[in-house]
C-alpha positions as CSV (number, residue, x, y, z in Angstrom):
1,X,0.0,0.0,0.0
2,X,2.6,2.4,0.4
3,X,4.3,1.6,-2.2
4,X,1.2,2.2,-4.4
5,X,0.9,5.6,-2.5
6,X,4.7,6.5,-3.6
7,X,3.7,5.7,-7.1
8,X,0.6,8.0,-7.7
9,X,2.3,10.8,-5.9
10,X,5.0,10.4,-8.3
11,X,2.4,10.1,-11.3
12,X,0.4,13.2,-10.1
13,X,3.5,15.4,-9.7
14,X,4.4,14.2,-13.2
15,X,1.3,14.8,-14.4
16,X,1.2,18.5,-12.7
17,X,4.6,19.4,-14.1
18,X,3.0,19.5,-17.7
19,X,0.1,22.5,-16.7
20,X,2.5,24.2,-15.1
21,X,4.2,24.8,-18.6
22,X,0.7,25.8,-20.3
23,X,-0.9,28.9,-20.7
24,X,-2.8,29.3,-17.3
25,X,-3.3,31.5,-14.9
26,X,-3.0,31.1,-11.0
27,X,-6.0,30.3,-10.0
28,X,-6.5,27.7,-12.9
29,X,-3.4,26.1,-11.7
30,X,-4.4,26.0,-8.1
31,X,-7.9,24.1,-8.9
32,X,-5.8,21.7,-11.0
33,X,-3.4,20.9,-8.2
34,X,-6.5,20.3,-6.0
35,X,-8.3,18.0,-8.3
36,X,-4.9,16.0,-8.9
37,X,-4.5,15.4,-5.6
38,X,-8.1,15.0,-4.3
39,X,-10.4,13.6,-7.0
40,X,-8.7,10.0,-6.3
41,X,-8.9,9.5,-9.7
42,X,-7.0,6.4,-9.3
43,X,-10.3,4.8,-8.1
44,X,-12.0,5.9,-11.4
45,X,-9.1,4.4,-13.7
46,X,-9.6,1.1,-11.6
47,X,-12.6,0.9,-13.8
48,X,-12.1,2.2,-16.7
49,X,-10.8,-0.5,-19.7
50,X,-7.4,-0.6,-19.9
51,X,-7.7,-0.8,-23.5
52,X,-10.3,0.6,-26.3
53,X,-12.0,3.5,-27.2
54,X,-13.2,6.0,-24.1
55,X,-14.9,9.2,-24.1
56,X,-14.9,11.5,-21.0
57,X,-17.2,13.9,-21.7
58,X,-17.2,17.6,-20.1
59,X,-13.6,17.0,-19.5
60,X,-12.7,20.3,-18.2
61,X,-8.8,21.0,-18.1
62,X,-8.5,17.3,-19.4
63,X,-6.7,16.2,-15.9
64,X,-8.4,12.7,-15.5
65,X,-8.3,12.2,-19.6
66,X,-4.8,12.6,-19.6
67,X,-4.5,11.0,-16.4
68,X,-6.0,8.0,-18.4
69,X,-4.0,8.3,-21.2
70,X,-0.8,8.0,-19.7
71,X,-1.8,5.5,-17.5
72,X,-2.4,2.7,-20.7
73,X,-1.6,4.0,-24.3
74,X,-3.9,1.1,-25.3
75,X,-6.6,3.3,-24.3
76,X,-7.7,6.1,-27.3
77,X,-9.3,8.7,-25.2
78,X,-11.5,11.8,-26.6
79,X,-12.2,14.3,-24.4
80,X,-14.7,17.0,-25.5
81,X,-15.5,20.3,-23.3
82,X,-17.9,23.2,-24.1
83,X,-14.6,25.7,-23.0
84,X,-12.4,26.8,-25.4
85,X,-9.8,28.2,-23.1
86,X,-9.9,24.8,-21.1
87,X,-9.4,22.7,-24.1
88,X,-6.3,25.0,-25.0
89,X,-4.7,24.3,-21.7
90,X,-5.6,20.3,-21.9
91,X,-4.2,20.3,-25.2
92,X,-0.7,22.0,-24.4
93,X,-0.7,19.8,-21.4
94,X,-0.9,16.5,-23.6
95,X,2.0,17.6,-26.4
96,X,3.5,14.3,-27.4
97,X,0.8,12.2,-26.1
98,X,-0.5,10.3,-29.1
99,X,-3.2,8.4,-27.2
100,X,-5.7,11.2,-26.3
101,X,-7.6,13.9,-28.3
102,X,-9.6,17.0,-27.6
103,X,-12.7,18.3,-29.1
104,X,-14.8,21.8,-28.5
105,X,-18.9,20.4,-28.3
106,X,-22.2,21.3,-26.9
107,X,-22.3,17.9,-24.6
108,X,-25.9,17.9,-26.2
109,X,-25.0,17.9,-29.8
110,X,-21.7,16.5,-30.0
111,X,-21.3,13.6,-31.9
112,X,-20.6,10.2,-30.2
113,X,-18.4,6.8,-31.0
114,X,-19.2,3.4,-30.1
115,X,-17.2,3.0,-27.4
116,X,-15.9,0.6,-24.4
117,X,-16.5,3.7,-21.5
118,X,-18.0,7.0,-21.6
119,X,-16.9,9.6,-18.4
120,X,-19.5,11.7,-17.1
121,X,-17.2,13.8,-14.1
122,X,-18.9,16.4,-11.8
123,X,-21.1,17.5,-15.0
124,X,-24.8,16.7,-15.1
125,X,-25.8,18.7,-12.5
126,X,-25.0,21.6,-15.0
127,X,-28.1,20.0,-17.1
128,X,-31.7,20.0,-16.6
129,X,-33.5,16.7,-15.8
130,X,-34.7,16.2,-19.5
131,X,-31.2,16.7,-20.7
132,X,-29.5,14.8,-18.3
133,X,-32.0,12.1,-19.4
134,X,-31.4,12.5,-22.3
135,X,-27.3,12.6,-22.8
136,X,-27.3,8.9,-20.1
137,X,-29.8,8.0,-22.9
138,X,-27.2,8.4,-25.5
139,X,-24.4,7.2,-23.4
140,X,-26.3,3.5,-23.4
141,X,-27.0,3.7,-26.9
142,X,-23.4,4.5,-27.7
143,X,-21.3,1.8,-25.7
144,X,-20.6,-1.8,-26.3
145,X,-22.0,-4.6,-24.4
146,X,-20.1,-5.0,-21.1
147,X,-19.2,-1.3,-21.3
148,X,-18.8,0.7,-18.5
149,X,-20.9,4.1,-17.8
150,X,-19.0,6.1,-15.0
151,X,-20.7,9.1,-13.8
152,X,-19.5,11.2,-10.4
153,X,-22.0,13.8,-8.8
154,X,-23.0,15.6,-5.4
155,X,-25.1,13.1,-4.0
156,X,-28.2,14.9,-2.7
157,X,-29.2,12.4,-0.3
158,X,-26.1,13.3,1.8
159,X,-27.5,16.3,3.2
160,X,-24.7,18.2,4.8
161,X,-22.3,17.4,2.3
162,X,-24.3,18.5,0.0
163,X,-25.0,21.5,1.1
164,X,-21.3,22.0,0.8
165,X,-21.0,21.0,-2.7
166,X,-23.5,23.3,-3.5
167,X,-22.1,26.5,-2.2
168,X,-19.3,25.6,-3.9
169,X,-20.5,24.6,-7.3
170,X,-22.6,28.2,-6.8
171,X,-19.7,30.4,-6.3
172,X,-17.9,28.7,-9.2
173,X,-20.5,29.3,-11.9
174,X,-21.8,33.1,-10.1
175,X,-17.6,34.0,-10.7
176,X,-17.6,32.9,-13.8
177,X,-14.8,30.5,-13.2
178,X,-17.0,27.5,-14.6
179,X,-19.7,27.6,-17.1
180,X,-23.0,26.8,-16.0
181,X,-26.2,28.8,-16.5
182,X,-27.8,26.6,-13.5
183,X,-27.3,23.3,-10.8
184,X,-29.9,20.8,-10.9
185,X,-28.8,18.5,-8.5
186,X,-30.8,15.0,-8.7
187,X,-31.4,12.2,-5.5
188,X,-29.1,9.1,-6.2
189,X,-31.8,7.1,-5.6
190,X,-34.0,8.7,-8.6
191,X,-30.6,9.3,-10.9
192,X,-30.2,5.2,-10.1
193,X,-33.8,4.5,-10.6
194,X,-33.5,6.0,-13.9
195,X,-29.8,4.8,-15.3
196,X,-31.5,1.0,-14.1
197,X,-34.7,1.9,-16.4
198,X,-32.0,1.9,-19.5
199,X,-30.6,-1.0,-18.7
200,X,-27.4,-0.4,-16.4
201,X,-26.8,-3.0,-13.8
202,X,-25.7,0.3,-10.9
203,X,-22.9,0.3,-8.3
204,X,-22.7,3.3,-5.7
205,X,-19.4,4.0,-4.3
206,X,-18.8,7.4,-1.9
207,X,-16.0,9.0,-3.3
208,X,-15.4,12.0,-0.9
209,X,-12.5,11.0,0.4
210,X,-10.6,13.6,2.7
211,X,-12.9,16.3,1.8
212,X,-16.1,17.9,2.8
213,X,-17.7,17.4,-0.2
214,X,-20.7,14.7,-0.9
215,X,-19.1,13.0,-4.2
216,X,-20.5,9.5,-5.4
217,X,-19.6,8.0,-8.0
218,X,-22.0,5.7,-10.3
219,X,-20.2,2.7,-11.6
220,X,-22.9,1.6,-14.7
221,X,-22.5,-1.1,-16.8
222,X,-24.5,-1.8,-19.8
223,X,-26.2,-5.6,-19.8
224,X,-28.1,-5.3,-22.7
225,X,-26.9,-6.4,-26.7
């Protein structure tokens, strides 16, 4: 185990040495020092192929796509944002790797591939119900039998971890600092209800780890043909 620990603080370091070369600002580079070091997105590679084609949609500043990438170049990984200016610091942070690709998209018009995982990272709750509905409806048509949906959210049900989250997601999209014209938070149990209705056999893991925050992550995997 501590040997394991030595390892991913080496990979994260490494990993953080390559945006602190891109075009960012201070602020940027804080938050993506935080989520390398807290998102435990070691847990979400645990379950992600380690080869095929994977999509990891809304990926931001492309952390845990690169993060992916590097981890198994068997892996062809296309991460598509709806932020130019995150997508230009994703993309000088992956120079060289051959592995991953970027992509500008509306999460709601973008086009998909059929694929062995799709990501779904701290993003839904920027959609309204119908749409959320609509891009997990999407996600299941698009992946292969056996595939694997991954989606990580504020679980509402946790109520003062919640609350956290939500002050938090607030004074990221009021500032500006993340694009979001709204939070539309959903009850695990419904969001499960409704990824089960598709035909997802559903696996809940808390995924909060050392912070305040109420982070779940949905481990989905399509049964159907």
């Amino acid at each position: 185990m501590e040997l394991e620990l030595t390892l991913r603080r080496k990979n994260i370091t490494a990993l953080y040495r390559r945006y602190k070369r891109g075009p960012i600002n201070l602020a940027e580079r804080l938050v993506i020092y935080l989520r390398l070091h807290f998102s435990s997105y070691e847990i979400i590679e645990s379950y992600v192929p380690a080869s095929g084609r994977i999509m990891d949609l809304g990926c931001g500043f492309g952390t845990l796509t690169l993060y992916l990438a590097l981890s198994s170049r068997e892996r062809r990984i296309r991460g598509i944002d709806i932020s130019h200016r995150r997508l230009r610091i994703a993309e000088s942070a992956s120079a060289q790797v051959k592995n991953v690709a970027f992509e500008c998209a509306d999460l709601l018009r973008c086009s998909f591939d059929s694929c062995n995982c799709i990501l779904l990272i701290d993003v839904i709750h920027y959609l309204p119900v119908f749409a959320q509905n609509a891009l997990l409806g999407r996600c299941y048509e698009y992946l292969k039998p056996g595939g694997k949906l991954l989606v990580r959210d504020s679980n509402k049900d946790k109520k003062i971890r919640h609350l956290i989250t939500r002050c938090y997601e607030t004074i990221m999209t009021k500032s500006g600092f993340t694009a979001g014209e709204m939070l539309c938070f959903r009850s695990f149990v419904e969001l499960t209800s409704y990824l089960e209705s598709l035909g997802f056999l559903v696996d809940v893991l808390p995924m909060w780890y050392r912070t305040p925050f109420a982070d779940t992550l949905l481990v989905c995997t399509k049964v159907g043909s």
